[in-house]
TIGUDO-992034 format. One record per atom (N, C-alpha, C, O): residue in three letters; z negated, y negated, x negated. Coordinates in pm, whole numbers, plus 32768, in hexadecimal, padded with zeros to 4 digits. Example, Ala and Ser with C-alpha at 12.3 -4.5 7.8 and 13.67 -1.06 7.14 Angstrom:
ALA7CF482397AD9/ALA7CF481C27B32/ALA7CF4814A7AD8/ALA7CB2814C7A70/SER7D3C80E17AFB/SER7D36806A7AA9/SER7CED7FFD7AF6/SER7CDC7F8E7AC3/
***
This chain:
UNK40ADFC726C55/UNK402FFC956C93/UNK3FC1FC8F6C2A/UNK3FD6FCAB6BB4/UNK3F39FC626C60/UNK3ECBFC4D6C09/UNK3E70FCDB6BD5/UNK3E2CFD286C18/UNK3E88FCDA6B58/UNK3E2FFD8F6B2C/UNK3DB7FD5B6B74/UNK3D9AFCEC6B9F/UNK3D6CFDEA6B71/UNK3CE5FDC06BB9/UNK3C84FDB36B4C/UNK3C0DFD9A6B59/UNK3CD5FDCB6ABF/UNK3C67FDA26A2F/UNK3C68FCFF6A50/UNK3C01FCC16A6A/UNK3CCFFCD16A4B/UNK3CC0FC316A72/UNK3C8EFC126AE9/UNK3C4FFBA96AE0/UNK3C8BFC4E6B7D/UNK3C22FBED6BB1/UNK3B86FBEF6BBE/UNK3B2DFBA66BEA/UNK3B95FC926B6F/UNK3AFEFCAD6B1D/UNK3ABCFC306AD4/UNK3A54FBFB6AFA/UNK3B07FC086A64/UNK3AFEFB996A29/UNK3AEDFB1D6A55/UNK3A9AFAC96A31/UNK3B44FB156AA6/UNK3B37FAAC6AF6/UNK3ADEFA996B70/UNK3AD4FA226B8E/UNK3A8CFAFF6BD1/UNK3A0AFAF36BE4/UNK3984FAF16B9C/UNK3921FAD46BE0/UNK3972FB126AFD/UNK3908FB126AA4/UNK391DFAAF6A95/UNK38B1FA766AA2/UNK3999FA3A6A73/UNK3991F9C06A44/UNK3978F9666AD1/UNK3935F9036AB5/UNK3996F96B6B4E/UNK397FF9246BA1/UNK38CBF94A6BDA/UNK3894F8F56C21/UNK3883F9C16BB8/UNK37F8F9B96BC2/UNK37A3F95C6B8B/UNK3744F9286BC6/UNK37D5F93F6AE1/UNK37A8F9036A8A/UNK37ACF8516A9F/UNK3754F7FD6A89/UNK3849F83E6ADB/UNK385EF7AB6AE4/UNK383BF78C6B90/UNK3893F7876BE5/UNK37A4F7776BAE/UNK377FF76A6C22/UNK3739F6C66C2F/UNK36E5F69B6C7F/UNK3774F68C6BD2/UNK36FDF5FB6BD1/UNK3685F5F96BA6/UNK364AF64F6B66/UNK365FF58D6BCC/UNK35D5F5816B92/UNK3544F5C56BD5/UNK3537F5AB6C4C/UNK34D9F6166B98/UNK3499F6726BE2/UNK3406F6336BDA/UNK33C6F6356C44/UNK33E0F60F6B93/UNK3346F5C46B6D/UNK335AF53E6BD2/UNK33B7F5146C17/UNK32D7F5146BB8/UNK32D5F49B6C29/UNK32E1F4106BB7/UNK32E2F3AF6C03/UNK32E8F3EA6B52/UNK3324F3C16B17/UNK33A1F3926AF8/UNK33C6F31E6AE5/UNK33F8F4226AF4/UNK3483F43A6AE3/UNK34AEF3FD6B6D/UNK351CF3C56B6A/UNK346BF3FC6BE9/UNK34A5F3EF6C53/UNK34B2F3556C3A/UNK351FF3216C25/UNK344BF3186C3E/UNK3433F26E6C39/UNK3496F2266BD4/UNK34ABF1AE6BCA/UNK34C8F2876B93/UNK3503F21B6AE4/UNK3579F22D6B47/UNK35BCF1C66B4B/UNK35B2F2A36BAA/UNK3628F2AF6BE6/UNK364BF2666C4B/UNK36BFF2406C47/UNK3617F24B6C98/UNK35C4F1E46CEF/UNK3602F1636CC2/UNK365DF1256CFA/UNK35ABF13A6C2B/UNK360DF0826C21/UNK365BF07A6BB3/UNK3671F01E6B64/UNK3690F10E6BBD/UNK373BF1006B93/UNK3767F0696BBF/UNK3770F0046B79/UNK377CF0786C2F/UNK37BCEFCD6CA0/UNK378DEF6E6C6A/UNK37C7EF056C50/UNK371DEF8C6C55/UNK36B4EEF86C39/UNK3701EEBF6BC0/UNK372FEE4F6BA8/UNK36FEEF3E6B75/UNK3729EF196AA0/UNK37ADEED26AAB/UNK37D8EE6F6A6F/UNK37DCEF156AFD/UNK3875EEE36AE1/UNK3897EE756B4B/UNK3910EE636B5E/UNK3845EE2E6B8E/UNK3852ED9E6BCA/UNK3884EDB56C52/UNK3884ED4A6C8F/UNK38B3EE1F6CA1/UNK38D6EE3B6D09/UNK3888EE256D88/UNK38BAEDF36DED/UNK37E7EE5A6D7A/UNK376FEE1D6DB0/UNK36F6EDF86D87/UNK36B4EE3A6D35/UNK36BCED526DDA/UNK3699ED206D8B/UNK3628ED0B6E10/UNK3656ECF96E81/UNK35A1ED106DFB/UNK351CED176E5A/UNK353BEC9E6E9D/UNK3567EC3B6E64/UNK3521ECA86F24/UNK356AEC1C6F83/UNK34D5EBF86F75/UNK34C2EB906FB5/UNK3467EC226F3D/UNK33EDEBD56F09/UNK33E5EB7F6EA5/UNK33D3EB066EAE/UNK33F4EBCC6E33/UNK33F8EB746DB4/UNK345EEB136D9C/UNK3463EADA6D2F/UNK34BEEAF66E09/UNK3522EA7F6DC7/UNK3501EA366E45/UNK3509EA616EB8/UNK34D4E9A86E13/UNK34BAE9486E8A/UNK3534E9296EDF/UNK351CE9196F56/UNK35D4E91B6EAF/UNK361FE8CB6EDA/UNK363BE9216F55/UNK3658E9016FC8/UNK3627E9B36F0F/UNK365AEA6E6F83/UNK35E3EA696FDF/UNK3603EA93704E/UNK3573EA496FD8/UNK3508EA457059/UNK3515E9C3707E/UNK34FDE9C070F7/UNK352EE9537055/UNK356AE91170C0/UNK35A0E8F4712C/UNK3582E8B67192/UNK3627E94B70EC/UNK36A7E959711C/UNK3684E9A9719F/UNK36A3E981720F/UNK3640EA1D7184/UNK361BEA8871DD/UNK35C9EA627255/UNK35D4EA9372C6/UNK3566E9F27227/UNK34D6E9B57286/UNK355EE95572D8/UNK354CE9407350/UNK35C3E92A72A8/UNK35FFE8CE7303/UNK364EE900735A/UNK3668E8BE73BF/UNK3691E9977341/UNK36F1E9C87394/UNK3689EA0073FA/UNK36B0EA16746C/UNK3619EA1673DD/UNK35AFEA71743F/UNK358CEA2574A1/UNK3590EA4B7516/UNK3550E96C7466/UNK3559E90D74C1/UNK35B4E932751F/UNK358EE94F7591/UNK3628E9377501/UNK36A6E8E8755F/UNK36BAE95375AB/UNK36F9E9427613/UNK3684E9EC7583/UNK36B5EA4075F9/UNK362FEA407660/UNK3638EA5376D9/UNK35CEEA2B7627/UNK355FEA6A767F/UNK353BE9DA76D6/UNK34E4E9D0772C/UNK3598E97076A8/UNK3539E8ED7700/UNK348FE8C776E5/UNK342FE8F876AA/UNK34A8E86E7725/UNK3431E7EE76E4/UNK3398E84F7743/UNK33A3E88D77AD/UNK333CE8427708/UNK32D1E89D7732/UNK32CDE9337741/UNK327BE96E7787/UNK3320E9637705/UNK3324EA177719/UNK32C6EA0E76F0/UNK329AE9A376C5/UNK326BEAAB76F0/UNK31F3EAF576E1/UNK3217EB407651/UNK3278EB4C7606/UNK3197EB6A7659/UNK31C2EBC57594/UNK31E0EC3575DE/UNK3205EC87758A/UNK31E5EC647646/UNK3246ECF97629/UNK32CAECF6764E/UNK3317ED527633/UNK32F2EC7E7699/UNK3386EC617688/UNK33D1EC587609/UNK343CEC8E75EB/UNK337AEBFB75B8/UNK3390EBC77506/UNK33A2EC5274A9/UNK33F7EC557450/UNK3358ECB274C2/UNK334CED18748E/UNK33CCED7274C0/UNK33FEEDC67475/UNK33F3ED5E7529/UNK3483EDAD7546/UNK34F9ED607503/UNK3537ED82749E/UNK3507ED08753F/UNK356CECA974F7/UNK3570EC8874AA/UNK35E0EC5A7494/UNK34F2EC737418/UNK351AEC6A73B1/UNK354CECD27331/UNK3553ECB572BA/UNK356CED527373/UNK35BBEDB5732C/UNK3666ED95735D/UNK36B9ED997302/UNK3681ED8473AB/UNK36E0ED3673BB/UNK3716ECC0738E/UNK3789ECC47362/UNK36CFEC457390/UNK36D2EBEE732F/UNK370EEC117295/UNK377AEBF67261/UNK3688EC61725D/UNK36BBEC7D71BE/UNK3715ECE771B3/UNK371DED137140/UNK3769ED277217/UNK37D4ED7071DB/UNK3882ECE47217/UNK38F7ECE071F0/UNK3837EC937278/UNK387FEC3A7254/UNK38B8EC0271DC/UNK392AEBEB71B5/UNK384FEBF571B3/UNK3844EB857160/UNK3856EBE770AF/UNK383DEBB57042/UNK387AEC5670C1/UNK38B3ECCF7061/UNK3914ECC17097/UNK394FEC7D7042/UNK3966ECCF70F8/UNK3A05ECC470F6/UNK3A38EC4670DE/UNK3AA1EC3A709F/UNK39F5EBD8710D/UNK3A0DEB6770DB/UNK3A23EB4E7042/UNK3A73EAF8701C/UNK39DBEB996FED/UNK39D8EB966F4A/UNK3A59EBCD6F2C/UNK3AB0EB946EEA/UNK3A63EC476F63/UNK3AD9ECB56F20/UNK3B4AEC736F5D/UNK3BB2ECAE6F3F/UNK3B5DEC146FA2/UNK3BE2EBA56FD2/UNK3BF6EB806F7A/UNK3C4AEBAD6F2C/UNK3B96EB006F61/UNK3B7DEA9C6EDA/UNK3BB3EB066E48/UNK3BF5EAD66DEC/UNK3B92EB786E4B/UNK3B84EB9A6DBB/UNK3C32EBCB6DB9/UNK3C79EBC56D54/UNK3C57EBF36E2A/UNK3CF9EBE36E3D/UNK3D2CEB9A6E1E/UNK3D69EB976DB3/UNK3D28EB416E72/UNK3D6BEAB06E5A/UNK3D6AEA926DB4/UNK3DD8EA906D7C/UNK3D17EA826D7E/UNK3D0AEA696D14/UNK3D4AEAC26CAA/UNK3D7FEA9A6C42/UNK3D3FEB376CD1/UNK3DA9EBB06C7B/UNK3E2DEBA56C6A/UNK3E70EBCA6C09/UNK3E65EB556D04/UNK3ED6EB436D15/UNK3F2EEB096CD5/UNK3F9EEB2D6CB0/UNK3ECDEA636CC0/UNK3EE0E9ED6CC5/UNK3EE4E9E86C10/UNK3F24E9956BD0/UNK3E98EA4A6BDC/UNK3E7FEA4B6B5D/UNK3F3CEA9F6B24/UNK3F89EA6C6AD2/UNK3F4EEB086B61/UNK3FBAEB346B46/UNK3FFAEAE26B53/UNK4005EAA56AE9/UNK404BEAA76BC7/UNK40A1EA376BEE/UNK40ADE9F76B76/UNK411FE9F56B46/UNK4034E9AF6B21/UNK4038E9676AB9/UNK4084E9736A7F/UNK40E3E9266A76/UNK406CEA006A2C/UNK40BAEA5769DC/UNK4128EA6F6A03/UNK4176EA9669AC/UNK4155EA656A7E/UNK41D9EAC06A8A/UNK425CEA7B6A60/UNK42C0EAB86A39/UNK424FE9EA6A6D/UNK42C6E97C69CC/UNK428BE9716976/UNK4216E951698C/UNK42B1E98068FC/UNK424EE9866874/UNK42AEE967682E/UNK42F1E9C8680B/UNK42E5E8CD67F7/UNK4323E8CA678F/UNK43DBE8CE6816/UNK4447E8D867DC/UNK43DBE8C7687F/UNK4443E8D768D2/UNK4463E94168E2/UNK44C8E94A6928/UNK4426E9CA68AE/UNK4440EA13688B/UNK440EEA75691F/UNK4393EA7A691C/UNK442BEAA16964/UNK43AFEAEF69BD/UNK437AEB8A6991/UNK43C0EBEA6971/UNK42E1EB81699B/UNK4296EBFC6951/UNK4269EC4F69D2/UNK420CEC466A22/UNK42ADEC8569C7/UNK428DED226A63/UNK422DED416A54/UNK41E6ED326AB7/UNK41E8ED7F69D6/UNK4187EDC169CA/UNK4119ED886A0D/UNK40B1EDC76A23/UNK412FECF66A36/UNK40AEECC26A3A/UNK406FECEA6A9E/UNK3FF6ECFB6A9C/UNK40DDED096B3D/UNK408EED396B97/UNK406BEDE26B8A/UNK4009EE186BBE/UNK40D6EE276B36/UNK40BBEEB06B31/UNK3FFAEECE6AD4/UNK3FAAEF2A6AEB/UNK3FEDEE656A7E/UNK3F63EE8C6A51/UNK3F04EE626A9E/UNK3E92EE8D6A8B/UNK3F24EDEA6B25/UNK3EAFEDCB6B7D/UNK3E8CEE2C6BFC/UNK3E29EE306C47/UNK3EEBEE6A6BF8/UNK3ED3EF056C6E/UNK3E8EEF596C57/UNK3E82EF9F6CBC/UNK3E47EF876BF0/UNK3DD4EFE56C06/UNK3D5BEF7A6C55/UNK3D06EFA16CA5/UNK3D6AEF036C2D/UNK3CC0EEAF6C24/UNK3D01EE906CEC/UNK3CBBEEA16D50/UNK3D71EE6D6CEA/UNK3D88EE566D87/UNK3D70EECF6DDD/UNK3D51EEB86E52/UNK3D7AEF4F6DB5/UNK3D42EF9A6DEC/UNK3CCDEFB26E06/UNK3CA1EFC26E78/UNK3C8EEFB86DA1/UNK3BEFEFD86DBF/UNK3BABEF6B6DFF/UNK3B3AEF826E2B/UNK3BD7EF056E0A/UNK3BBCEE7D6E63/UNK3BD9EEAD6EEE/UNK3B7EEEB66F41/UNK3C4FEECB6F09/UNK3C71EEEC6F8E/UNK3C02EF786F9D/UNK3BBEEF657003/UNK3BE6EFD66F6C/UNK3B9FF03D6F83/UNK3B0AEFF96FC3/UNK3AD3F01A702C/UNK3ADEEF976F67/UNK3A48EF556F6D/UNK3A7EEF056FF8/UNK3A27EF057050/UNK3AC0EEE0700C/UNK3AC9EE6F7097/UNK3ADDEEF1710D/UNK3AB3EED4717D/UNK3AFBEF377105/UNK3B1AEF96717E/UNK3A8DEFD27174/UNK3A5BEFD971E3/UNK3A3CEFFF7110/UNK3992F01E7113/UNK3982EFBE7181/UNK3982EFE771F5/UNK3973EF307161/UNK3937EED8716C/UNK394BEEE67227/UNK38F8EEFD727E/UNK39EAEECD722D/UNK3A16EECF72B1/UNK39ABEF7D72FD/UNK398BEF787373/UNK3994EFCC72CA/UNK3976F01B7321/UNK38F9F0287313/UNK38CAF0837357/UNK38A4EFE572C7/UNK3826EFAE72C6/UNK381BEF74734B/UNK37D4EFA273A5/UNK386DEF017354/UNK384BEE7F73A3/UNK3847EF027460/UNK37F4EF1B74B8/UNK38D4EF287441/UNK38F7EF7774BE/UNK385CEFC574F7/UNK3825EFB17564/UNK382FF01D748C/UNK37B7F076748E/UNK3752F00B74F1/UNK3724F035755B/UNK373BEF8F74C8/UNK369DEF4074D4/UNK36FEEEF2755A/UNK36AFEEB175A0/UNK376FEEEA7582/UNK3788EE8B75E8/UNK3777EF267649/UNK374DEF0476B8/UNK3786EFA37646/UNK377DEFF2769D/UNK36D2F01476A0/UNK369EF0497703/UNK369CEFF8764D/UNK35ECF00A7645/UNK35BBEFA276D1/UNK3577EFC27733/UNK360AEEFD76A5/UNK35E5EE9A76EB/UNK35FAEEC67789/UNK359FEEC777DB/UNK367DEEEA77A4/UNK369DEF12782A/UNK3650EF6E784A/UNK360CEF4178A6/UNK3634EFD07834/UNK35C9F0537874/UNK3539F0127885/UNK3506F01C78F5/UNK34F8EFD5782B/UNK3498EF87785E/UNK34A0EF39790C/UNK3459EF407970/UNK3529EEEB78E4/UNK3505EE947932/UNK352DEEC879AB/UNK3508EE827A09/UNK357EEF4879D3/UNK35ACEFAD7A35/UNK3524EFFC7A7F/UNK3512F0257AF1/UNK34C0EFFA79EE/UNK3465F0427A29/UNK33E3EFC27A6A/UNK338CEFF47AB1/UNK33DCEF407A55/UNK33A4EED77A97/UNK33BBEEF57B13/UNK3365EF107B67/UNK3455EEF07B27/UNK3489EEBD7BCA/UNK345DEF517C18/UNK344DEF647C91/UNK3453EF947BC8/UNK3442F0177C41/UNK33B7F0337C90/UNK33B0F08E7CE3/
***
């Protein structure tokens, strides 16, 4: 059983470790993602707003209006975020695989050190997936509330 000197302790130390409190501290926390390549502005990379302007095309059809474009293209770019964290799989995989005859030899480790990074991939694609879910249920209530 836990003394109550320790969970004394252990609520003074959990007051203290509350994140970031300034509006500063918040923002540097913020593009954590960014730093470490996980997310990347579907603005600033031409090939990712592309990608995004083309899946938006293809859902919204030829002449939609800008407030259709504006629903569907949050959808689009979390597409087109799960689409990445596939790719960045595949490639994790494919990179182990490499490794895994080395010399005829087979190296285990190779997939045991690619499972933290396959995780947090799968974590970012299930964001992504419940991103997309969020803005395809935005799209429907709109368009539920048209017909009524």
């Amino acid at each position: 059983m836990t003394s109550a000197k320790a969970i004394a302790a252990n609520r003074r130390n959990a007051r203290r470790c509350t994140g970031p409190r300034t509006a500063g501290g918040k923002r540097n926390a913020a593009r954590n993602s960014l730093r470490h390549g996980v997310i990347a502005s579907m603005h600033s990379d031409l090939g990712l707003s592309a990608a995004v302007a083309r899946i938006a095309a293809a859902l919204a059809g030829p002449g939609a209006s800008a407030d259709l474009l504006a629903l569907i293209n949050p959808i689009a770019e979390a597409e087109v975020d799960m689409l990445r964290a596939r790719n960045a799989r595949v490639a994790l995989i494919d990179l182990a695989a490499a490794t895994w005859v080395a010399d005829g030899q087979p190296e285990r480790n190779a997939f045991v050190t690619a499972l933290p990074s396959l995780v947090r991939l799968d974590r970012y694609e299930r964001r992504a997936m419940a991103r997309r879910g969020r803005a395809m249920r935005a799209l429907r209530k709109t368009f539920t509330k048209v017909r009524e």
